[in-house]
MMTF fields as JSON, N, C-alpha, C and O atoms, coordinates in Angstrom:
{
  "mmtfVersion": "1.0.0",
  "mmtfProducer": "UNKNOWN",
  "numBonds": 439,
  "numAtoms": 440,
  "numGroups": 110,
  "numChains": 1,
  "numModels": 1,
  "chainsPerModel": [1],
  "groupsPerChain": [110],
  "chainIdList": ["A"],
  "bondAtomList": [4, 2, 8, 6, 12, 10, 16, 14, 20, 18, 24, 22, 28, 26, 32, 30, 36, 34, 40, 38, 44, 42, 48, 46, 52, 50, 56, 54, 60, 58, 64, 62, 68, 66, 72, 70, 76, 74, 80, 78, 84, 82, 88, 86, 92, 90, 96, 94, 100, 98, 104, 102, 108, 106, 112, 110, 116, 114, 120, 118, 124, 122, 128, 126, 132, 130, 136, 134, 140, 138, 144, 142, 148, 146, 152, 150, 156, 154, 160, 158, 164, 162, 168, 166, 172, 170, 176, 174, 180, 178, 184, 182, 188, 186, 192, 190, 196, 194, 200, 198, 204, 202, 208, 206, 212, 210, 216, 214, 220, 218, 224, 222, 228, 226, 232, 230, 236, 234, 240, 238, 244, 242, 248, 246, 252, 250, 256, 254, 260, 258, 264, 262, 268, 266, 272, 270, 276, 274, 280, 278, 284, 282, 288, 286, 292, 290, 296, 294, 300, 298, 304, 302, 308, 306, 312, 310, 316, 314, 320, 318, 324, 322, 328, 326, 332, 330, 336, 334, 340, 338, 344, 342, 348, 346, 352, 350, 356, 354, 360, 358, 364, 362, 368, 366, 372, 370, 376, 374, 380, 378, 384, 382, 388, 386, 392, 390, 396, 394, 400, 398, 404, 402, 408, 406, 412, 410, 416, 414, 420, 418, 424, 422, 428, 426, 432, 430, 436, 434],
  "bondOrderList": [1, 1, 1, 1, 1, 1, 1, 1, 1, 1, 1, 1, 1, 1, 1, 1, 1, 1, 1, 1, 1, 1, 1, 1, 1, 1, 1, 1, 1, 1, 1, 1, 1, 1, 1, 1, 1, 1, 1, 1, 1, 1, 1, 1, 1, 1, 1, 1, 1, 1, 1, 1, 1, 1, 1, 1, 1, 1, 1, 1, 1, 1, 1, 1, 1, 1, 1, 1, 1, 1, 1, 1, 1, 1, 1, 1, 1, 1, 1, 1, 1, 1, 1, 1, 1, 1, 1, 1, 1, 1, 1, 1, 1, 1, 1, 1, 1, 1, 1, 1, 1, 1, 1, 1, 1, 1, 1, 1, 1],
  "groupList": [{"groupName": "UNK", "atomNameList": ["N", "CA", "C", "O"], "elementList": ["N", "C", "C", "O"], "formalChargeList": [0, 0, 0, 0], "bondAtomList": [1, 0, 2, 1, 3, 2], "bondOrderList": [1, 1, 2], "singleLetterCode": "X", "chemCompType": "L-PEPTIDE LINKING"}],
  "groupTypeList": [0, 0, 0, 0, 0, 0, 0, 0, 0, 0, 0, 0, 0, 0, 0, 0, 0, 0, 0, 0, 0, 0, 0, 0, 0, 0, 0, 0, 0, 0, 0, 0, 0, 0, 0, 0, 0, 0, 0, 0, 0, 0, 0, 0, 0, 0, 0, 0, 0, 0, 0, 0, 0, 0, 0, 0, 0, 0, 0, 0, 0, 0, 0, 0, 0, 0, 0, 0, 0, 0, 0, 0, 0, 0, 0, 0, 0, 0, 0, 0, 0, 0, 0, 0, 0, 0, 0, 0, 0, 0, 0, 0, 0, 0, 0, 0, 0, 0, 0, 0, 0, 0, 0, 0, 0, 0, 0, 0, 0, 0],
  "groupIdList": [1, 2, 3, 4, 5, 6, 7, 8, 9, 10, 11, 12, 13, 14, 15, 16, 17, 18, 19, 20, 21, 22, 23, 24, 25, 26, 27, 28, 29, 30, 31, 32, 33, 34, 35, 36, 37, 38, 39, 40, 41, 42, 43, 44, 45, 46, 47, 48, 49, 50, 51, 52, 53, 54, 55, 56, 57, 58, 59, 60, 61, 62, 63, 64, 65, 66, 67, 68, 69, 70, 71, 72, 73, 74, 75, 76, 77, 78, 79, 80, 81, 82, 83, 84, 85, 86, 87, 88, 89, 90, 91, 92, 93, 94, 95, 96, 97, 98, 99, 100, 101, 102, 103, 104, 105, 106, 107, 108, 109, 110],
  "secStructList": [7, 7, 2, 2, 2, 2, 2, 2, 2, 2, 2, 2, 2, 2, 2, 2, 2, 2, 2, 2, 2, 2, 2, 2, 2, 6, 6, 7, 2, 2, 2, 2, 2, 2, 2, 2, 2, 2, 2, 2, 2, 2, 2, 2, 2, 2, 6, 6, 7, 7, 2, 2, 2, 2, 2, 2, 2, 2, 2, 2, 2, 2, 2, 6, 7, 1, 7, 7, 1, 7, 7, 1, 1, 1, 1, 7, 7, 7, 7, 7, 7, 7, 6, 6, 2, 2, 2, 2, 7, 1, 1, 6, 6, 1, 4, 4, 4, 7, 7, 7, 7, 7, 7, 1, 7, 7, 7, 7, 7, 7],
  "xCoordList": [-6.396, -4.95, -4.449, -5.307, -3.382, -2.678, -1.914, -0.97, -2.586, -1.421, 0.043, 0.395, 0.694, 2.065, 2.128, 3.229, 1.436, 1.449, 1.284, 2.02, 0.281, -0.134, 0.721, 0.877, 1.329, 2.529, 3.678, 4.381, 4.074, 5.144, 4.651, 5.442, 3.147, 2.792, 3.087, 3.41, 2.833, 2.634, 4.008, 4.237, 5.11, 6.769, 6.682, 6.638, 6.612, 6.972, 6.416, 7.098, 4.955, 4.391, 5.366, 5.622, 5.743, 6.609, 8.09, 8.681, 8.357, 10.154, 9.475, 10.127, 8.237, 8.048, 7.972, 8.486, 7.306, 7.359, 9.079, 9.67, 9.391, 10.718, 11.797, 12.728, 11.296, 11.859, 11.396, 12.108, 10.107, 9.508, 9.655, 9.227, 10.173, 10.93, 12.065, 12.452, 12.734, 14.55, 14.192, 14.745, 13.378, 13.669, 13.115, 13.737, 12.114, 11.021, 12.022, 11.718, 13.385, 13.728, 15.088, 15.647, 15.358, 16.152, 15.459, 16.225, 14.503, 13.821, 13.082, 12.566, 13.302, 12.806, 11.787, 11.572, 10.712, 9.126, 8.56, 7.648, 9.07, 8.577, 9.145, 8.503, 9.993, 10.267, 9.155, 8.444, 9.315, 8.344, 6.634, 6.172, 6.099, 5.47, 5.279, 4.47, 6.313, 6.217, 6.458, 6.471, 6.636, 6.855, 5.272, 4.558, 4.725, 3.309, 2.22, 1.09, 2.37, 1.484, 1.508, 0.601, 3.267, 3.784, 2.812, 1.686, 3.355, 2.757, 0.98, 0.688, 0.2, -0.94, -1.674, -2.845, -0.768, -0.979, -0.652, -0.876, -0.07, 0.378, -0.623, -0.836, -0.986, -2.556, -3.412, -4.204, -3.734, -5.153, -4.988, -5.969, -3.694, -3.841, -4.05, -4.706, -3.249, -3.173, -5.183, -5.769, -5.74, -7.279, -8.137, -9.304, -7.857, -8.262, -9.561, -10.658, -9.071, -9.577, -9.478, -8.379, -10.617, -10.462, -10.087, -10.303, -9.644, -9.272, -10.988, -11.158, -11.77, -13.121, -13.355, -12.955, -13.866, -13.919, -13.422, -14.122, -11.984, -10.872, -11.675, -12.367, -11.358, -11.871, -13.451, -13.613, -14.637, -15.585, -15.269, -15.791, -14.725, -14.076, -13.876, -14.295, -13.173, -12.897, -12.982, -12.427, -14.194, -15.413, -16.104, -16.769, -16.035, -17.522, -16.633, -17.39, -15.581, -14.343, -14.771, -15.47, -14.33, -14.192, -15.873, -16.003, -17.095, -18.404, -18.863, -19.786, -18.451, -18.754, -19.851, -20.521, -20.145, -21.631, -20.755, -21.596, -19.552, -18.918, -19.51, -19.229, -20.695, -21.334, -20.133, -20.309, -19.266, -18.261, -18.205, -18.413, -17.833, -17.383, -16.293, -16.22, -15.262, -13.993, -14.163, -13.082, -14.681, -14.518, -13.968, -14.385, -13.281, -13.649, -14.28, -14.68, -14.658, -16.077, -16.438, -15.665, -18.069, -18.59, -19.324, -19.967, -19.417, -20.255, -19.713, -20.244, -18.759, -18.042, -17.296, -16.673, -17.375, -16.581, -15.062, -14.752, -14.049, -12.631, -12.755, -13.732, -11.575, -11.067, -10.484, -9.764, -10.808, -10.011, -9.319, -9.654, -8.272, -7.334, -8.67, -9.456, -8.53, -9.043, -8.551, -7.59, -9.81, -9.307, -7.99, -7.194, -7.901, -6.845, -5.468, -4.546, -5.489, -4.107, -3.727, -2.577, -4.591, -4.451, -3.794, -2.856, -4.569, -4.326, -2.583, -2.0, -1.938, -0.491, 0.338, 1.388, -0.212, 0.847, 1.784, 1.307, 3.146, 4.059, 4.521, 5.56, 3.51, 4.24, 4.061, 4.865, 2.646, 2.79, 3.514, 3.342, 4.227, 4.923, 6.088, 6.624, 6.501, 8.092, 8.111, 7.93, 8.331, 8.676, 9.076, 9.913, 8.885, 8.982, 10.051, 11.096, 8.532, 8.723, 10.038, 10.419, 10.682, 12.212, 12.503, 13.181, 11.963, 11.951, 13.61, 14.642, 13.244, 14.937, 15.21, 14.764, 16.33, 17.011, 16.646, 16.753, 16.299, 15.988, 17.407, 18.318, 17.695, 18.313, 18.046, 16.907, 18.912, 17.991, 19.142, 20.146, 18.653, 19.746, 19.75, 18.732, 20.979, 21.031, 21.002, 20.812, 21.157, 21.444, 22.35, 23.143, 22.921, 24.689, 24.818, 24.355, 25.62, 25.961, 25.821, 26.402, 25.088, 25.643, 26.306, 26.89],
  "yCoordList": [-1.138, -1.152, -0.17, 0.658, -0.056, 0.222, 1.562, 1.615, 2.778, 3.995, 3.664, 4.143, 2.887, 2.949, 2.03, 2.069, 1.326, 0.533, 1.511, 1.371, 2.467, 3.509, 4.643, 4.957, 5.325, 5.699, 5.039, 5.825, 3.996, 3.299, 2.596, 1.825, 2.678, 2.473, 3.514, 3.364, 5.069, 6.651, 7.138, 8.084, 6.406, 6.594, 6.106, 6.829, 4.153, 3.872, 4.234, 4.247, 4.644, 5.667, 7.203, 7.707, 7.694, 8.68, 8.601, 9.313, 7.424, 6.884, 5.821, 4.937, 6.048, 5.489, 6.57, 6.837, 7.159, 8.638, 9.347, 9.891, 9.128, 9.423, 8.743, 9.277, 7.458, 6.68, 6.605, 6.476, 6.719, 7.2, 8.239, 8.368, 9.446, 10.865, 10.391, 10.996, 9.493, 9.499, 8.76, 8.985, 7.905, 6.594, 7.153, 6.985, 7.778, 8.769, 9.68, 9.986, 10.186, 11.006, 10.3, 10.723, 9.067, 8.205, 8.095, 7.29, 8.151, 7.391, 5.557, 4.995, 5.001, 3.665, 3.478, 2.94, 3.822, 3.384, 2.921, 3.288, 1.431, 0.296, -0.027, -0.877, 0.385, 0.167, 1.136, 1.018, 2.137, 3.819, 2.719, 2.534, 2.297, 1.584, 0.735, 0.954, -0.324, -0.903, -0.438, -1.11, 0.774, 1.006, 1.589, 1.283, 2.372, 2.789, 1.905, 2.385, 0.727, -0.719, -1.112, -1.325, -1.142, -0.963, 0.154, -0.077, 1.346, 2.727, 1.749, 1.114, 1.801, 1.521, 0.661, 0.806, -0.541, -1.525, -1.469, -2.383, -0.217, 0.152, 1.372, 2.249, 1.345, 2.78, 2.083, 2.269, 1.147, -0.045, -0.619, -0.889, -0.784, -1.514, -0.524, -0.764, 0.927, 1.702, 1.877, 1.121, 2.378, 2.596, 1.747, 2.135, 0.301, -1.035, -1.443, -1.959, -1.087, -1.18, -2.821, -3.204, -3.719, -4.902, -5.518, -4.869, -6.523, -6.83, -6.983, -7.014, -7.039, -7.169, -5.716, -5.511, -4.68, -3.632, -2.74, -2.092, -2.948, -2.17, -3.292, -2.827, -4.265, -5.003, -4.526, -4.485, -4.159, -3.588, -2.133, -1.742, -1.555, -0.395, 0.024, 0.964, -0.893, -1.104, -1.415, -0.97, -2.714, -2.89, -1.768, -1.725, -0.6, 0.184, 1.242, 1.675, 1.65, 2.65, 1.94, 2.6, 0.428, 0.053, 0.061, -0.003, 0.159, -0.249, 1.316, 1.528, 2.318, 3.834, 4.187, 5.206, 2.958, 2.701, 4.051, 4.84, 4.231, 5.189, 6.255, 6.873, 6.817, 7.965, 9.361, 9.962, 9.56, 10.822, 11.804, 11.557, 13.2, 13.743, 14.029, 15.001, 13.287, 13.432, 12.413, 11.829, 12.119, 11.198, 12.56, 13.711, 12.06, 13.209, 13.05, 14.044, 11.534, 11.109, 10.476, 9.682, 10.749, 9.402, 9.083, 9.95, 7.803, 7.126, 7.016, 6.384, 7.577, 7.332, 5.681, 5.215, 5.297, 3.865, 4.153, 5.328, 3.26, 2.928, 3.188, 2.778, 3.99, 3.516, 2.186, 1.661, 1.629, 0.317, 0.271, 0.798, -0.575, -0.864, -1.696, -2.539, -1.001, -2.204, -3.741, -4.251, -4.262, -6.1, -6.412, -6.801, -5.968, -7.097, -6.72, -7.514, -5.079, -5.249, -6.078, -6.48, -6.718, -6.999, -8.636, -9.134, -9.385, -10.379, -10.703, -11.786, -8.937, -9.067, -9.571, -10.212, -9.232, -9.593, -8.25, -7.117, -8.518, -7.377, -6.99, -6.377, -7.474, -6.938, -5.545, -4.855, -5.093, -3.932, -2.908, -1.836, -2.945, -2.354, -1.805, -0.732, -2.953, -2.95, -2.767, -3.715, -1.548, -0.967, -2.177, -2.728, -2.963, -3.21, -4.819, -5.38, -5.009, -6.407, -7.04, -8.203, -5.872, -6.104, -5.848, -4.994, -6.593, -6.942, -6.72, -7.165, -5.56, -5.3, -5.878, -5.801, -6.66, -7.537, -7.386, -6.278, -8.346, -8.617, -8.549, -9.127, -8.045, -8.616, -9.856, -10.058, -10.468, -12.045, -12.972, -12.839, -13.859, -15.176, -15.815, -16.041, -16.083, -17.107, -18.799, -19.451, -19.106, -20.723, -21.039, -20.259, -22.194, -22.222, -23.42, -24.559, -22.703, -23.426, -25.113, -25.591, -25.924, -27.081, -27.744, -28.81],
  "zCoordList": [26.489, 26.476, 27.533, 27.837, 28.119, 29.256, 28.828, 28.04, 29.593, 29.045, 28.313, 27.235, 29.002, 28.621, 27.537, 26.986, 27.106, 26.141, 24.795, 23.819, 24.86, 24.212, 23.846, 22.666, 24.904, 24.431, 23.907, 23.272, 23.941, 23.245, 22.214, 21.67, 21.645, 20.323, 19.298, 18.12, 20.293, 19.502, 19.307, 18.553, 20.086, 19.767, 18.702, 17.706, 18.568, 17.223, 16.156, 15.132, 16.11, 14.999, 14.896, 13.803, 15.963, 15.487, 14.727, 13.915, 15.384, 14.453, 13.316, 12.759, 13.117, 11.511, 10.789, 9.703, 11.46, 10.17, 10.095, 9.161, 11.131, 10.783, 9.58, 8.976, 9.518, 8.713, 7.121, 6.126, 7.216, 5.815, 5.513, 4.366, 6.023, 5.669, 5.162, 4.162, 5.532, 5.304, 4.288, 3.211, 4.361, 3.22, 2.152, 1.103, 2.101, 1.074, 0.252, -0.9, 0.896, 0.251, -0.636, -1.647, 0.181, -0.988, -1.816, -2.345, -2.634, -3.56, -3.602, -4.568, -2.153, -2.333, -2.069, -0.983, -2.913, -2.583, -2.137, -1.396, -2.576, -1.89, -0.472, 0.144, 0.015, 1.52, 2.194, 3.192, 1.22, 2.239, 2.234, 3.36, 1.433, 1.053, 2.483, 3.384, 2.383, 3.809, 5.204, 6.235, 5.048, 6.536, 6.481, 7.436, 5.462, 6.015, 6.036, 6.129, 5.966, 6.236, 7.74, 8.544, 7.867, 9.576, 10.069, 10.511, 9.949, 10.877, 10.942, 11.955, 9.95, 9.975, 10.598, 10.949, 10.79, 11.745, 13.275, 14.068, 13.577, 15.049, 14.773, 15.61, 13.993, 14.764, 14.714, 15.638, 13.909, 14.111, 15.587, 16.281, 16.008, 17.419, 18.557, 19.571, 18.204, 19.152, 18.935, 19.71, 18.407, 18.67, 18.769, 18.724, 18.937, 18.853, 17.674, 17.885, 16.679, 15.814, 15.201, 14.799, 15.152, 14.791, 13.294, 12.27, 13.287, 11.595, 10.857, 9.638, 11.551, 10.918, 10.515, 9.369, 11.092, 11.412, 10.042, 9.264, 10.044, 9.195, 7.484, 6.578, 7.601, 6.519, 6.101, 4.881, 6.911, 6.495, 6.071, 5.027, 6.544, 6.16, 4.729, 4.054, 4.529, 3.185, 1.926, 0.92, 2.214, 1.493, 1.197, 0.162, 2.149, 2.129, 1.112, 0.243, 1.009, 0.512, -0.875, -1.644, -1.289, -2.53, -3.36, -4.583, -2.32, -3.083, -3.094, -3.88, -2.456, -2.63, -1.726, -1.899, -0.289, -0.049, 1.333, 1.762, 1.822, 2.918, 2.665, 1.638, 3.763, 3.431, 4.036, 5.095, 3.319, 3.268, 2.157, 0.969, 2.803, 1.611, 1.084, 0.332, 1.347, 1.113, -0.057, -0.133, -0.631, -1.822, -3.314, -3.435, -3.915, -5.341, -6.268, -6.874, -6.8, -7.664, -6.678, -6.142, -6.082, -5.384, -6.279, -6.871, -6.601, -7.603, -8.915, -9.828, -8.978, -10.252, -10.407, -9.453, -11.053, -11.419, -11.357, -11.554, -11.11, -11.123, -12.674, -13.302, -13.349, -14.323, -14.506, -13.656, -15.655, -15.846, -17.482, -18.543, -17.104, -18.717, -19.541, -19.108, -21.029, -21.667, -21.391, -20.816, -22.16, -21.875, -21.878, -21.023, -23.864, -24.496, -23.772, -23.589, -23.308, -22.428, -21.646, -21.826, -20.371, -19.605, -20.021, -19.398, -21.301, -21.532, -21.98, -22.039, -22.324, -22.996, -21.666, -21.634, -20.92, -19.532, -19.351, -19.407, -19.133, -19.559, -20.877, -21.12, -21.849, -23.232, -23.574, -24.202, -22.987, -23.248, -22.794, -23.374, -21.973, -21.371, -21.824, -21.544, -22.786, -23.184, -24.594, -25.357, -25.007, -26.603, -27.356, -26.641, -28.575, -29.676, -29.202, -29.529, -27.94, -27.165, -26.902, -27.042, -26.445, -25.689, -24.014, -23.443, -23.676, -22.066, -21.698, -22.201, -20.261, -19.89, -18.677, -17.532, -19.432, -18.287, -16.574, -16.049, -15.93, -14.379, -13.579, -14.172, -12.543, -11.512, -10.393, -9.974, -10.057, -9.192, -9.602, -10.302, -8.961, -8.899, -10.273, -10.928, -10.644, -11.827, -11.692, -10.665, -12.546, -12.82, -12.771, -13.3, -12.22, -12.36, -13.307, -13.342, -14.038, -15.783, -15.522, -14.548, -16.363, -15.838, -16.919, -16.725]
}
């Protein structure tokens, strides 16, 4: 990749972090969320890091096989929810199975 291409990758990594500061401190997660998927995908390109590459990567992160020591259990298993939770869907979630109202488009009366 071409110096200048490189620096105008390392700008928009810098006005992303700028933006996940501002947005981080509204409280909206999930945007901060998407902008650091953005940032991440403009440093995978800025170091030409391939979608294979990053995908083995990750495999090796999820199977514990990444010989690092930055791990804090290596070899320890993921916690996981028991079964039968998983089978409630969102019931467990919601005290004495009273699901709170959604925002989103309605139906128009017919």
């Amino acid at each position: 990749m071409e110096t200048s291409m490189d620096e105008r990758l390392e700008q928009a990594v810098a006005t992303l972090n700028e933006l996940i500061d501002r947005i981080g401190a509204c409280g909206l997660r999930q945007s901060v969320l998407f902008l650091e998927m953005a940032k991440l995908q403009l440093k995978l390109d800025l170091n030409g890091v391939t979608d294979e590459e990053f995908g083995a990567f990750c495999n090796a992160l999820e199977d514990g096989t990444l010989a690092s020591g930055t791990r804090a259990r290596p070899g320890q298993p993921r916690a996981r929810r028991e079964g039968d939770l998983r089978g409630q869907g969102r019931a467990w979630q919601c005290p004495h199975g009273i699901v709170a109202p959604r925002g989103g488009r309605r139906r128009a009366k017919q």
